[in-house]
N, C-alpha and C positions, 0 to 999 in steps of 0.2 A: 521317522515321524509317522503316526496312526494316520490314517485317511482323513476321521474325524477332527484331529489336527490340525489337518493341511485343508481340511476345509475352512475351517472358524478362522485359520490365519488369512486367507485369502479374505473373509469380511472384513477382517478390520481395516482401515484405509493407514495413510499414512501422514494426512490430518489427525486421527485420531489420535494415535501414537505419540506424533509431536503434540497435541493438544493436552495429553495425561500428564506428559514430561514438563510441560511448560506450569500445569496446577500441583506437582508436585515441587516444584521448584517455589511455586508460592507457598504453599506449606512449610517449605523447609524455613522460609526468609521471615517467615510470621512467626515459626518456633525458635529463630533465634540462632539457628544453625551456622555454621562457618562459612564466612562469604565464596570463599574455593568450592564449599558444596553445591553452593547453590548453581554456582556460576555452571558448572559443571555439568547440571541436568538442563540449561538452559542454550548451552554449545550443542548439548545431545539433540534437544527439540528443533535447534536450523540445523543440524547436521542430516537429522529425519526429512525435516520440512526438502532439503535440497539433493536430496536423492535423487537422481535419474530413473531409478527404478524403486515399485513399492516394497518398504521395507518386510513387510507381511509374505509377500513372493520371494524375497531371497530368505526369511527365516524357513520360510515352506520349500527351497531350497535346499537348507542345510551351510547355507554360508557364512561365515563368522564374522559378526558385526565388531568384533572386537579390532579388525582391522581396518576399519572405518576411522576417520582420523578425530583424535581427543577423543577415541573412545575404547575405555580398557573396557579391562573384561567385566568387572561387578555393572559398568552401566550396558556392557551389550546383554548381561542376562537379564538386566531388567526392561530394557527394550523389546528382548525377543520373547517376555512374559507379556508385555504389553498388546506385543504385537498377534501376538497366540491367541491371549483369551480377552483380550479390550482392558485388564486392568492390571493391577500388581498389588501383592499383600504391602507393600512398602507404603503406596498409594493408601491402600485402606487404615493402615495403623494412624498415620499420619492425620487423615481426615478424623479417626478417633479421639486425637489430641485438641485440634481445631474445627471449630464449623464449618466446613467446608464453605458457607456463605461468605467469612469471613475474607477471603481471597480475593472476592467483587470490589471491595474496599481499597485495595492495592492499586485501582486504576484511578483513584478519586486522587489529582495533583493534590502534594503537600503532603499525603499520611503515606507515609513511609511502615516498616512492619512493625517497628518498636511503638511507632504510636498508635496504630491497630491494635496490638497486643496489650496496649497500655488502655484502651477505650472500652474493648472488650472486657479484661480485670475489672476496672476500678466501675465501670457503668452497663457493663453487660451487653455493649451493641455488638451484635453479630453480622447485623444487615444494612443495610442503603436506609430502611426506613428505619431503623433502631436508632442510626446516626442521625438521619434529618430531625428526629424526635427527640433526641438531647441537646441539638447543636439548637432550634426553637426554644428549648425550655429552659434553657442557658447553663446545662448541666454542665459543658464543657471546657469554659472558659478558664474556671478554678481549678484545673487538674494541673497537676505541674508539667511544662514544656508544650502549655497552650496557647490561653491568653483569650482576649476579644476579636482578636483580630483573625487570627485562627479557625475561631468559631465561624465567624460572618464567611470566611474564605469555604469553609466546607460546605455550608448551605448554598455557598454561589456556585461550587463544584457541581453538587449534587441536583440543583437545577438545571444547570446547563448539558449535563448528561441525562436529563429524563427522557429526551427522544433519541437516543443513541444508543441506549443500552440493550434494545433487540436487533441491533445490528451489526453483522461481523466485520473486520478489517477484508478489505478485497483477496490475500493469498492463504486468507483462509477459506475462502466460499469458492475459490475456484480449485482449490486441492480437492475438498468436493465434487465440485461440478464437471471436472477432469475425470476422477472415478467412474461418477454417473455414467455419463456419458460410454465412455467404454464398455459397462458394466451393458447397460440400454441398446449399443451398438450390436453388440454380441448375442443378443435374444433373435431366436430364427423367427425370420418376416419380420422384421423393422429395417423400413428404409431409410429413414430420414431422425435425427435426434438432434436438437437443439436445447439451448439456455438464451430466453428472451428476456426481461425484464429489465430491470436494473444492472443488473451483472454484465449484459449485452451492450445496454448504452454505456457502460463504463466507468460505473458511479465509482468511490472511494470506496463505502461500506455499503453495504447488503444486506437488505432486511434478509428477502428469502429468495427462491430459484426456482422459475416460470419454465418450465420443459415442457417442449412442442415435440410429439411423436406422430410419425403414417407408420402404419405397421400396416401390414398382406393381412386377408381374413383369417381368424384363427390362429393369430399369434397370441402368443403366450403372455402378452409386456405386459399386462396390467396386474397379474398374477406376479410375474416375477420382479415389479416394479415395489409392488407390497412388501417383499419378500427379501428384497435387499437386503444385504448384511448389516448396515449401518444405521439400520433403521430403527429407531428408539422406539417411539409408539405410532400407531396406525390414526388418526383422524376422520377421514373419508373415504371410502371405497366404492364406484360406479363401474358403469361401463366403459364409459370415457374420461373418466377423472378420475384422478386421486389428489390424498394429500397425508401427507406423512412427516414426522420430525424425526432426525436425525439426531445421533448422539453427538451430542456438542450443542444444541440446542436449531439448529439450522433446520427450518423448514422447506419444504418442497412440491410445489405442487405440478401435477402432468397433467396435460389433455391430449389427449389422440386425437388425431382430425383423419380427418382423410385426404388423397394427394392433392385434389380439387380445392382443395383450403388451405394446404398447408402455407403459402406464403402469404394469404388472409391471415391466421392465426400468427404465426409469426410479428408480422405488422403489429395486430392487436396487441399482444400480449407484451410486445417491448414495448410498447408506450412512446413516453413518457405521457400520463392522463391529457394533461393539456395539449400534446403535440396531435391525439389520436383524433381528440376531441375537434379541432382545424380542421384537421385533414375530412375525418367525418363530412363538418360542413360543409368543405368544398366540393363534396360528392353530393350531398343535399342539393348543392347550387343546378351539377346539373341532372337531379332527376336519380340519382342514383342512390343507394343505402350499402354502406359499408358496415360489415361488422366480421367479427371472428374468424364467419364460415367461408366469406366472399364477396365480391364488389355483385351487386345487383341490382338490374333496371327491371320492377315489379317482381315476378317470381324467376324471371329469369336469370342464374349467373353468370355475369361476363367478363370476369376476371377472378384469378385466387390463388391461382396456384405457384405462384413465385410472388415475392414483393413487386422487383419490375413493372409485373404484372396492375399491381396495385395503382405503384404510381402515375402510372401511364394512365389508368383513366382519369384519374384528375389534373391532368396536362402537367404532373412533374416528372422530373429525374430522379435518379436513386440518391436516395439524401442515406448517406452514413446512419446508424443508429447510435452513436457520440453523438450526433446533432441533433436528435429529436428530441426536444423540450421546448417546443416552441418557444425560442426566442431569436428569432429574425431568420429562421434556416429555411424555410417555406419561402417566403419572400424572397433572401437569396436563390433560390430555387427556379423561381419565375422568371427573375430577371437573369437567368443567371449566368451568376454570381459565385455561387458555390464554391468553397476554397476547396484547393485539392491540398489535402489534407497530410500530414508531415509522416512519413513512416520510420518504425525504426532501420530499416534499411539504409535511411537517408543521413544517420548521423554516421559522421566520421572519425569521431574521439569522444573521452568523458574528460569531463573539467573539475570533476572532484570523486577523488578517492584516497584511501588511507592505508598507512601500514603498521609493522609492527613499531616504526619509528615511535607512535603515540598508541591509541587504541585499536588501530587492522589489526587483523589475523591472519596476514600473511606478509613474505619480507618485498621488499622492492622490486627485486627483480621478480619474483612469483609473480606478483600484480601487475608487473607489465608484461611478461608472457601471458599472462590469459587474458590482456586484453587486444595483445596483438590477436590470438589465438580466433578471441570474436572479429577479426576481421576490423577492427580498430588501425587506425594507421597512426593516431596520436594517443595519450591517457595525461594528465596533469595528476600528480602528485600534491595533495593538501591535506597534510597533516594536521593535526591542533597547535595552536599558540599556546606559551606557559601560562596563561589567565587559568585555562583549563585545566587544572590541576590533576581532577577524576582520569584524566585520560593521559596522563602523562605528556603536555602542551610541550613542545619544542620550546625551551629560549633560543635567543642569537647564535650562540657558541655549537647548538646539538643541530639549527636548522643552519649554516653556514658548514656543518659536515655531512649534511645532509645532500646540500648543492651540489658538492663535491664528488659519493656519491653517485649522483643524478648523471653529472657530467662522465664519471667514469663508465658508466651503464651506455648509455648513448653513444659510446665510445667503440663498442662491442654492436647494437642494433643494426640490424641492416632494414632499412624500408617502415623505421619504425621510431618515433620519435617521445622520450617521458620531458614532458614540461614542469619546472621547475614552479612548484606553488605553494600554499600556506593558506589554511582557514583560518584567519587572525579572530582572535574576537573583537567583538565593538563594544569598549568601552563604555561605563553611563555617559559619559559625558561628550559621545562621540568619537574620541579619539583613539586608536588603534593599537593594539597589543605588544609591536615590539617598532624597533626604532625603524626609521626610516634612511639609514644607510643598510641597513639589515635585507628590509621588502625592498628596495631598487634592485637587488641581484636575483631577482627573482622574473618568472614568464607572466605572473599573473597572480594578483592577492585575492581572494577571495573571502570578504569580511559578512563575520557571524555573528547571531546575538543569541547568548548562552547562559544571560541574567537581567535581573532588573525586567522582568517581563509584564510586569507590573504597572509601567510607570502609566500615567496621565496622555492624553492622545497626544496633545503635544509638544509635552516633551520627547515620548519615543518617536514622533515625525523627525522634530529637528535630529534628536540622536543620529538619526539615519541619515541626514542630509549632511551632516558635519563630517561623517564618517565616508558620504561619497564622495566629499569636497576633498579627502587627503589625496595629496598627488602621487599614490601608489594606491589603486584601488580600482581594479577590472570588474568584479560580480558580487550582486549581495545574495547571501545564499539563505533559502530556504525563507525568505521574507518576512513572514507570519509567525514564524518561530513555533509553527503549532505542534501538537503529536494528536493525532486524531484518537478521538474518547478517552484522551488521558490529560492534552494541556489545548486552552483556549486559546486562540488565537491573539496575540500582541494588540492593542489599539495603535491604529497606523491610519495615518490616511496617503491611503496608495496613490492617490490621483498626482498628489504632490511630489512624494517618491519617485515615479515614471516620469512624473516631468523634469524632476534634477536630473534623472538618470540620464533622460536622452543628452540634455542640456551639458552635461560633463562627460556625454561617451561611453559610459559606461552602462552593465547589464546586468538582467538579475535572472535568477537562476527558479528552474522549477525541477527541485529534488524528489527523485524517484524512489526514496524509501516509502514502502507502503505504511507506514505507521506517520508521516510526514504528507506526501504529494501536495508538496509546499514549492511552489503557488497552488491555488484554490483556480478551477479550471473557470472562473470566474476574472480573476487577475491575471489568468493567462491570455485571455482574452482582450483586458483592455494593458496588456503588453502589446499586445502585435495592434490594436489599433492607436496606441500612442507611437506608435514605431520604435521602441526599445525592443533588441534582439534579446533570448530566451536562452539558459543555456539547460539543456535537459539531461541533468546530472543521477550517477548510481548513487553516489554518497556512499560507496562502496568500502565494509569494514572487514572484507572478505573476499573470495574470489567469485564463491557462486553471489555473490550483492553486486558483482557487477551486473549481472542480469536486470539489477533494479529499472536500468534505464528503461524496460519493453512499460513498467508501469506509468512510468513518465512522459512516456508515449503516447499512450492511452488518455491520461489526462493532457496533455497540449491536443491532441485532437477534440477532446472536448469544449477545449478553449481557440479552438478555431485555424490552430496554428499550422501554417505550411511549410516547407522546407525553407524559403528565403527568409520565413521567422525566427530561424533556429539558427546559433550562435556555432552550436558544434557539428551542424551541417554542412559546416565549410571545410575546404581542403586547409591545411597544416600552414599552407602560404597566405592565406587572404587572412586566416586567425590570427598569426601570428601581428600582420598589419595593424588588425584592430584591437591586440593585445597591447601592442608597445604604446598607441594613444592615451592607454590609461595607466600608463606607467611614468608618467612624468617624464 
């Protein structure tokens, strides 16, 4: 490989990579291609995404991606085209055929690619606002495989994604902010490089990425912060600031402080506006001005350079930055209060994950060695029920040899236990996916809602109540049934849900797929104050998806929760206890 090469490979990230492979895979699915193609470039894109190393550095390497697993050779040379020059003639031709706008479409619930394709054709929408402008003027209703109802569904899509759509899914802005970061480390005289904002407090999705740097005089970072490889177009350039957009559309902005500030700026710049804005006050109260640069009484500064630092003058503790949104964390803070906060260290097992039994990507026993592997001493096995047809649902007869099995694996374990599970679906009508001499042979049901998401608040309430009332029925998973920027959230009322739940024993789950982190760190919250235990699941359809749980993490600490919160924070013996209560 040329020097020039092995340079331009080393900018491209490995976001980016996955991020081509993932719009190439929409193109393919909008032209109509063979569903094994698609599927194919979109294995490629989490295979990229879960790399331990940047794919860009092993192509700059000379290492053959083709022995990367599902992935032959025609996709490792278009990987290591991707990865060389940030595109592929594949990509381009493709984008020739279709608008490339037309892809954004694909996240709108309901339009599928054939009816993209079909909008596009018959009425020429290419865009978000082509569609809102026919789905208005009732262009769409008459098209065949529409309807009125169709219509109204699109417009309601497309409003309820107007404030979402400049912000990324969280493992995409941190596969960024990862690189950054390194990239930032490595520039001579930079001591100190963070990610404050949103990203820091632990949001879901991400507008953009607030980077605090101290650099020694006469470092180079601002220069070579410009100059980043990934960097699409230029915005701002100062002496202490910048701002830049990255390809993928991610923006980024830095300020350099100096070390006297940096844990002022820091403070500042994670927020949350209303948390800063308290805090502020309470420096006003006594005599003091906080901002950016440093806590100060008149021109003098007497505090800044660490957070600690900060807190301490306004007589608090170090409050997490999960908790800074003011909403009661200040106050716990005075009195405090403060929970100590759940880590993932502290869980002991996953309570939902999959194999190749239905839709995982990996077989039984692979998925419970790497979760012993992560220091897991239990994993629960929950496959799909046959409602779920797309994923090939276990019936009775395929999850009863399943058990089986379960029990012969365990058989072989030493120090390491697979519990026998099922994510049944939940029924419209509340009632559960396969019989109930079936789920009694089982450690734990885990009931999902996979349709009908639609329905009226209260009927999907009771749905859910009916469904916790069966006497086989441990965790409701994933709650809200949401997928962040792609489907709304269920109408539910939770208050009612947590009170059957506690009322019958049973627990509900806050699933750590980043396109999910289902509960809402809002409902994770008033879990732990209804006292209904939490179970902080991978939802894992893979081996690296078991890692899902650190995001799960992330959001229970947002939601307040501590380790005596947490369902699968417990040893293997007190679960199982509180397993068999809800198994009739």
């Amino acid at each position: 490989m040329s020097a020039n090469a092995a340079a331009r490979s080393a900018r491209v990230s490995g976001a980016e990579v996955a991020a081509a492979l993932e719009n190439i895979a929409d193109l393919l699915e909008i032209d109509g291609a063979n569903p094994f193609r698609v599927r194919a470039y979109r294995n490629a894109a989490r295979v990229v995404r879960d790399l331990p190393r940047d794919v860009a550095a092993m192509c700059a390497a000379g290492e053959d991606l083709a022995e990367l697993p599902g992935i032959g050779r025609d996709l490792a040379d278009k990987i290591a085209e991707i990865a060389l020059t940030g595109d592929s003639a594949m990509r381009r031709e493709l984008t020739g055929q279709s608008p490339p706008a037309l892809t954004t479409l694909l996240r709108l619930p309901g339009l599928g690619p054939k009816k993209i394709r079909a909008l596009h054709d018959a009425l020429g929408v290419t865009t978000t606002e082509d569609l809102a402008a026919a789905a208005k003027s009732g262009r769409i209703h008459d098209l065949p495989g529409f309807g009125a109802k169709t219509e109204q569904r699109i417009l309601a899509s497309i409003e309820a994604r107007r404030d979402e759509q400049a912000r990324f899914l969280r493992p995409f802005a941190e596969l960024h902010a990862d690189a950054l970061l390194r990239y930032l480390q490595a520039i001579p005289g930079v001591v100190h490089a963070a990610v404050a904002g949103s990203y820091r407090r632990g949001l879901e999705t991400v507008g953009d990425l607030d980077v605090v740097v101290t650099a020694a005089e006469g470092s180079p970072v601002m220069e070579r912060f410009v100059a980043y490889g990934a960097v699409e177009r230029l915005d701002s350039q100062g002496s202490t600031r910048a701002t830049v957009i990255l390809r993928g559309g991610l923006q980024v902005d830095l300020r350099l402080v100096d070390e006297a500030s940096y844990g002022a700026a820091l403070c500042y710049f994670t927020g949350s506006k209303a948390y800063s804005i308290a805090v502020r006050k309470m420096g006003q109260e006594r005599g003091l001005r906080i901002n950016e640069y440093g806590v100060f009484r008149g021109e003098e500064r007497v505090a800044g350079a660490t957070e600690e630092s900060v807190f301490r003058c306004v007589g608090l503790p170090y409050i997490p930055p999960e908790l800074r949104e003011d909403r009661g964390e200040i106050a716990a803070a005075l009195a405090g209060r403060l929970p100590l906060l759940v880590e993932r260290r502290d869980l002991r097992g996953d309570l939902h994950a999959h194999t190749t039994a239905t839709d995982g990507r990996a077989t039984l026993r692979e998925v419970a060695e790497a979760a012993r592997a992560l220091g897991h001493t239990y994993l629960a096995i929950t496959d799909h029920s046959r409602r779920l047809t797309v994923a090939r649902g276990l019936d009775p007869d395929r999850l009863l040899e399943q058990i089986d099995a379960i029990d012969r694996l365990n058989a072989e374990l030493r120090g390491f236990v697979v519990l026998k599970g099922i994510e049944v679906d939940i029924l419209e009508d509340g009632r559960l996916d396969l019989p109930d001499d079936v789920l009694a042979r089982l450690d734990l049901v885990v009931g999902a809602l996979h349709s009908a998401f639609g329905l009226a608040r209260e009927a999907q309430t009771t749905r859910l109540l009916r469904a916790m009332d069966h006497r086989c029925f441990s965790i409701l998973a994933h709650p809200s049934a949401r997928l962040l920027q792609a489907r709304s959230p269920v109408d539910v009322d939770f208050d009612r849900v947590l009170e059957h739940a506690r009322a019958r024993g049973c627990f509900v789950e806050l699933d750590g797929q980043p396109v999910r982190l289902d509960m809402s760190d809002v409902h994770a919250k008033m879990a732990r104050d209804a006292g209904v235990l939490v179970s902080i699941s991978s939802d894992a359809h893979s081996l690296s998806e078991l890692g899902n749980q650190r995001y799960g993490v992330t959001q229970a600490r947002r939601g307040w929760l501590e380790r005596k919160d947490v369902l699968n924070a417990r040893p293997l013996g007190a679960l199982r206890a509180l397993l068999r209560k809800t198994m009739g």
